[in-house]
C-alpha positions in Angstrom: 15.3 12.0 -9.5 12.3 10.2 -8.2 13.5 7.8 -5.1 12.2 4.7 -5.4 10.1 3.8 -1.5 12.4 0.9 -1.1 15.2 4.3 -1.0 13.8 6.1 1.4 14.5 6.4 5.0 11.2 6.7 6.6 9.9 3.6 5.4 6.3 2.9 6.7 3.8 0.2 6.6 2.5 0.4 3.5 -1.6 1.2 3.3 -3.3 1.1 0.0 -6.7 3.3 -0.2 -9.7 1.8 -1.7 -11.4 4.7 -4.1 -14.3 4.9 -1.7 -12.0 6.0 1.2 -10.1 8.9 -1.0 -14.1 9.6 -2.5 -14.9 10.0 1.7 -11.9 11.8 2.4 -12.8 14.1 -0.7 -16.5 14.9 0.5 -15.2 15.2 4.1 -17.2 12.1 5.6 -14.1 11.9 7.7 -10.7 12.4 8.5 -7.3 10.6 9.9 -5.5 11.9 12.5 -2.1 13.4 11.8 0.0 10.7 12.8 -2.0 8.2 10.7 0.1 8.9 7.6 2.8 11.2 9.0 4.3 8.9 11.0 2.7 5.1 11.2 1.4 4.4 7.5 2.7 5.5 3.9 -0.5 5.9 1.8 -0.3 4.1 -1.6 -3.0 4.4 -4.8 -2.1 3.3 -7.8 -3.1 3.6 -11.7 -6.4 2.0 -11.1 -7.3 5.0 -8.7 -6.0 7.0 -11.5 -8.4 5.6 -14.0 -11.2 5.5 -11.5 -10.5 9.6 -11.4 -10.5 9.7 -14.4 -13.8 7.9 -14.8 -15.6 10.5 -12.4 -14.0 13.5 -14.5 -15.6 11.8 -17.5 -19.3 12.1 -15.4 -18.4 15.4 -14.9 -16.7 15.3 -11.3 -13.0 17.3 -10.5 -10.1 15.6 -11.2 -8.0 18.3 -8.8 -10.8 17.3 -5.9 -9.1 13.8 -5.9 -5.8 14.2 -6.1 -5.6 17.2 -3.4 -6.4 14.7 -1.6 -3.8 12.5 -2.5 -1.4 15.4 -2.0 -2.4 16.3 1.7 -2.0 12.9 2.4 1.8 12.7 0.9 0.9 9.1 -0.8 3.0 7.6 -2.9 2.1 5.9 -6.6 2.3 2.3 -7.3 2.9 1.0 -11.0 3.3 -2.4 -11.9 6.8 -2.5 -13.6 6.3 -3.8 -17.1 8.5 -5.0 -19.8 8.9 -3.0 -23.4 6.3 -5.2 -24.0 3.8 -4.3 -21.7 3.6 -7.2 -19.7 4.3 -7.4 -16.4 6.8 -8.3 -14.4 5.7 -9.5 -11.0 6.8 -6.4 -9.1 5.9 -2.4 -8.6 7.3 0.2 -8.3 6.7 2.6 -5.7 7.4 6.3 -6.0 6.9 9.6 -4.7 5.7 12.3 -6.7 3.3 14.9 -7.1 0.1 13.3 -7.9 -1.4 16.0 -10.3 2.1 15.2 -12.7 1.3 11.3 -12.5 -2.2 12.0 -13.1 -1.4 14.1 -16.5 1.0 11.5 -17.2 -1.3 8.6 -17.3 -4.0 10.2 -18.6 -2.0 11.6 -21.9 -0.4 7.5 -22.0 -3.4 5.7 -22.3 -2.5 3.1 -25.0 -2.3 0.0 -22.3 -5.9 1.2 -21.7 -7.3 0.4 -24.8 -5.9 -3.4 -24.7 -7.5 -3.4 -20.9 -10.8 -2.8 -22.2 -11.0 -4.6 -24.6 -9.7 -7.8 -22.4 -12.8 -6.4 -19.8 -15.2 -6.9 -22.3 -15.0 -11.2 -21.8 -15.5 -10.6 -18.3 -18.5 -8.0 -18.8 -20.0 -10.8 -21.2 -19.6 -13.7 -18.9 -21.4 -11.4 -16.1 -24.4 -10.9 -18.5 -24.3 -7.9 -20.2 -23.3 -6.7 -23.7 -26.2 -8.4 -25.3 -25.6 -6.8 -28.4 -21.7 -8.1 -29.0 -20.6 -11.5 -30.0 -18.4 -13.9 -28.7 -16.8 -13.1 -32.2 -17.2 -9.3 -32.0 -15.2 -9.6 -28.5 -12.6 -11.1 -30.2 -12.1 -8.9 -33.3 -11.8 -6.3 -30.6 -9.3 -7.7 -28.5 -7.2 -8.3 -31.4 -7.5 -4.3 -32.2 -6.7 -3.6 -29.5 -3.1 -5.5 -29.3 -2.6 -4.3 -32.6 -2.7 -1.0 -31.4 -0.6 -1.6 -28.5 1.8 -3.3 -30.8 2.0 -0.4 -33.1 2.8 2.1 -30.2 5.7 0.0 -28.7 6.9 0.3 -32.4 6.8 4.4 -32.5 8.5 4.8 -29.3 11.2 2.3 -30.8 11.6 4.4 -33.8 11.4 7.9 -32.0 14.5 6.2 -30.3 16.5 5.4 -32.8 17.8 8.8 -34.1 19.1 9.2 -30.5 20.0 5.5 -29.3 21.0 3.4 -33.1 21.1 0.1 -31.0 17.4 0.7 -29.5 15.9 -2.1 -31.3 18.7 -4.3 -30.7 19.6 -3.4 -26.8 16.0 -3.0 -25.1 15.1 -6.2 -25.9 18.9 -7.7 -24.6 18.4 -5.2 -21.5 14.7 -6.7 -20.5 16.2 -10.2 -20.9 18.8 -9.4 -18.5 16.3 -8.4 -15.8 14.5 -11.6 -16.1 11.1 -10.7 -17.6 9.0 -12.7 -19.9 9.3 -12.8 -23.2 6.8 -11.1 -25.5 3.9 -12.8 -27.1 4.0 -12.3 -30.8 1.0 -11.4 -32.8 0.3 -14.5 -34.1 0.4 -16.2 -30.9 -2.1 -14.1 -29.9 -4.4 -14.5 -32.1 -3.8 -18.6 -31.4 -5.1 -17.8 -27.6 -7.5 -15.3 -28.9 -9.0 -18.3 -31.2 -8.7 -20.7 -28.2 -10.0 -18.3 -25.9 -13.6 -17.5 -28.1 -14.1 -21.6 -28.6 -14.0 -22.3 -24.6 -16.2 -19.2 -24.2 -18.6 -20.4 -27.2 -19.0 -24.2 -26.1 -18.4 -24.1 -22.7 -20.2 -21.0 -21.2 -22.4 -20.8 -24.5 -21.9 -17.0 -25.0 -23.5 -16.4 -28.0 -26.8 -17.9 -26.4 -28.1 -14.8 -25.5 -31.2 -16.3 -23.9 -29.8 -16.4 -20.3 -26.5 -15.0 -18.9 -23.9 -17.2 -18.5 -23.8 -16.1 -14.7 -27.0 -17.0 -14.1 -26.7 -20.4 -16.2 -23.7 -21.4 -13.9 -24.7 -20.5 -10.7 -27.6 -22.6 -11.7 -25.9 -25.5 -13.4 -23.3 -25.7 -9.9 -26.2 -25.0 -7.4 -24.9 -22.1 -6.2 -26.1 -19.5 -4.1 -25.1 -16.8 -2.6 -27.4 -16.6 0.1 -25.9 -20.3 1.3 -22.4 -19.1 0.3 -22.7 -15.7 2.2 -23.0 -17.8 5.5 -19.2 -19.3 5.3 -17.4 -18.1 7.8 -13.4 -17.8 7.7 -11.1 -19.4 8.1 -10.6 -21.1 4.8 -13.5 -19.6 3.0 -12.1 -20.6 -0.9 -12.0 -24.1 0.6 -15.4 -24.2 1.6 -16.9 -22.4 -1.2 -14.9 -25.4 -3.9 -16.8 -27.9 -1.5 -20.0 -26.3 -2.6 -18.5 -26.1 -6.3 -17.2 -29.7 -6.0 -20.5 -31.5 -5.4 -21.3 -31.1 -9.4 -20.8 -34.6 -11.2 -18.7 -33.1 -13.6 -16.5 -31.1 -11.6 -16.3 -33.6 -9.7 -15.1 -36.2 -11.8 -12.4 -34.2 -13.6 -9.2 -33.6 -12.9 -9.4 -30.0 -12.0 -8.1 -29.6 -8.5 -9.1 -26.9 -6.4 -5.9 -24.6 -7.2 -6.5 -24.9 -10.7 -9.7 -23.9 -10.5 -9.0 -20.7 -8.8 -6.1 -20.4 -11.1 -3.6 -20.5 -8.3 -1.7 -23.6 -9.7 -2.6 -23.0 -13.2 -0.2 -21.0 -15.9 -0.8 -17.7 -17.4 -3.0 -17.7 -20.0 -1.3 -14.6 -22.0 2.4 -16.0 -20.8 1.5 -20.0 -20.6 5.2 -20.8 -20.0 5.1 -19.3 -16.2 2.6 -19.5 -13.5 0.7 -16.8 -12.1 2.0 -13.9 -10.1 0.7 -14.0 -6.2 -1.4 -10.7 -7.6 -2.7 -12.5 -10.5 -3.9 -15.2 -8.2 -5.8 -13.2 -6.2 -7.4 -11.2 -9.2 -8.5 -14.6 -10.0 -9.4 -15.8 -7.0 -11.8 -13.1 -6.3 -12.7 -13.5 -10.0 -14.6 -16.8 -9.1 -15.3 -16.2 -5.8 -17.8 -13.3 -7.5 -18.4 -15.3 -9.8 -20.0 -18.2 -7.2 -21.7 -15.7 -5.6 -19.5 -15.0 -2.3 -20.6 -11.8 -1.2 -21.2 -10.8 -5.1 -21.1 -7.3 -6.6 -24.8 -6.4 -7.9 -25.9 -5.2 -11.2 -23.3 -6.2 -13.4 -25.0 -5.9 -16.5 -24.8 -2.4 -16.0 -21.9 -0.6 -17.6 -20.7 1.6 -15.3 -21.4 -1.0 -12.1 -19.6 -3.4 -14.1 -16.7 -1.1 -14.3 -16.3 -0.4 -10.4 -16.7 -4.3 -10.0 -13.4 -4.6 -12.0 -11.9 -1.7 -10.6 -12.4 -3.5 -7.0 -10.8 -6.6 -8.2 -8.0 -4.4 -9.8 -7.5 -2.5 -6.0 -7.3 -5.9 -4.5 -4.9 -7.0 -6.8 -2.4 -4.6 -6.7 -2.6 -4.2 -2.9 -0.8 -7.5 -2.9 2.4 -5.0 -3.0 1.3 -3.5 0.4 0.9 -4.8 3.6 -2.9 -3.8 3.8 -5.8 -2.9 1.9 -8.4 -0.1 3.6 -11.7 -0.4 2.0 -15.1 0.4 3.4 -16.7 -1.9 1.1 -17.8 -4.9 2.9 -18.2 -7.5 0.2 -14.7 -6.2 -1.4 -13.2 -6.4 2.0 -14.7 -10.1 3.0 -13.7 -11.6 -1.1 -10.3 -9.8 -0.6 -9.4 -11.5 2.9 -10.0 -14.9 1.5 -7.9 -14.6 -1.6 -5.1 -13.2 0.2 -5.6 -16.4 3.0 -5.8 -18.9 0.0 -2.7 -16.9 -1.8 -0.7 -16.7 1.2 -0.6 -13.1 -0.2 0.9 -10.9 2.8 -1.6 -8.4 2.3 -4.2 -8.1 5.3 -7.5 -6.7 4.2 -9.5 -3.7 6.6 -12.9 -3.0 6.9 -13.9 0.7 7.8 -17.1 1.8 8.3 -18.3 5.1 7.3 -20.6 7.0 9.8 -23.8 6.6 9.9 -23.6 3.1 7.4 
């Protein structure tokens, strides 16, 4: 049996690794001493760093090279626990077990995947690139992909069934009794879907491919990141929504400044609950990129675009941990003020690499 973190009697701090600082332990840049993870810290990554892997294998890079690393450094996986439907929960779990298995696990599992891309490809638009897709292409897309998701949940069920006659009837029963969410049904989706592509076509004028919608509303809100790049902490995400606030419209709406950053705002997949603390900071540092707060570059770009999402992922998750270890500045400075304006009990870490 796999223990479970909260089990186990040497219980540590818990330190998740940014991809750069498992890339820089890979290449030998540098190393921790001994005690760092023997005795102080328990080193976490997650599936994000398994799909980041994954990503450099793709290019060409070893898989094995990463997750060695992982190994030496006896770090434990952390999942967010998800429903039969897929949809998470609020917690993680936190195991120990040999990296390379996880790895092969997630890698030969990759149906949740699809419906994650397909959701990144709003993002990537809003960012300025995909010139080539549709707000409406987008869509048909997303919709795919939940389809496919959908029809996966629906072979496990049956592969069940010989074994288990009351699958169908009992997981459902068992994930209500553990307090998750209900699922959304298809046709709800395509309802947010539908309500999702008319806010993206007449507010942020997405299929006006003249001008990124980036561009359009850092200009529209006077924002720039040279100005915002100057806030100091504490309380940057307040001081950054006075900057947004001084725009009429903003202004005079009723959007307060937790709504927003979609702190006090619902879920948009699961509107009858409110965000997770880790979905708040995901968002959070959604808009605070977004603004221009210390901004990831290149975005049009496919594969910087990627990363870009990946590092909102990391900081994300980490929200399970007690700190985040990154030795990317701007990731490190965005992270710190979500977690402040979360009250998220993750503390963010800056390390510099030699010679940077």
């Amino acid at each position: 049996m796999i223990p479970y973190y909260r089990d186990s009697e040497d219980a540590r701090p818990l330190l998740y690794l940014d991809q750069n600082i498992i890339d820089s332990l890979r290449k030998g840049v540098y190393s921790f001493d001994d005690a760092t993870f023997s005795e102080r810290f328990r080193a976490i990554y997650s599936d994000e760093t398994l799909r980041e892997i994954s990503r450099a294998e793709d290019g060409g890079g070893n898989a094995t090279e990463y997750l060695n690393v992982l190994k030496e450094l006896e770090a434990f996986h952390l999942r967010l626990n998800l429903n039969a439907q897929f949809t998470p929960t609020g917690d993680a779990i936190i195991q120990s077990q040999s990296p390379a298995e996880v790895y092969q696990n997630f890698i030969q599992n990759r149906d949740l995947d699809y419906l994650v891309e397909a959701n990144l490809l709003v993002t990537h638009k809003v960012m300025g690139g995909l010139p080539d897709l549709t707000v409406d292409d987008i869509i048909k897309r997303m919709l795919e992909a939940f389809e496919r998701n959908a029809k996966s949940l629906e072979d496990n069920i049956r592969n069940l069934e010989p074994f288990f006659p009351n699958a169908r009837e009992e997981l459902p029963r068992l994930f209500e009794s553990l307090g998750t969410m209900k699922a959304v049904s298809l046709k709800d989706y395509k309802i947010i879907l539908k309500q999702l592509a008319d806010n993206l076509k007449t507010t942020l004028k997405l299929n006006d491919t003249s001008q990124s919608a980036l561009s359009r509303y850092r200009e529209e809100l006077r924002l720039s990141p040279k100005d915002l790049n100057n806030i100091e902490p504490p309380k940057v995400v307040e001081q950054v929504w006075q900057v947004i606030s001084r725009d009429e419209n903003i202004n005079q709406s009723d959007v307060t400044m937790y709504q927003f950053f979609g702190v006090d705002a619902p879920n948009p997949i699961n509107p009858e609950r409110r965000n997770f603390v880790s979905e708040q900071v995901s968002s959070v540092y959604f808009h605070l990129n977004l603004a221009g707060y210390y901004p990831d570059k290149g975005l049009k770009e496919r594969k910087r675009f990627a990363s870009s999402f990946s590092d909102m992922q990391h900081v994300s998750l980490a929200t399970h941990c007690d700190y985040l270890l990154s030795s990317d500045e701007r990731l490190i400075k965005k992270a710190a003020a979500a977690y402040e304006f979360t009250g998220a009990r993750t503390q963010a870490l800056l390390l510099k690499l030699p010679n940077a």
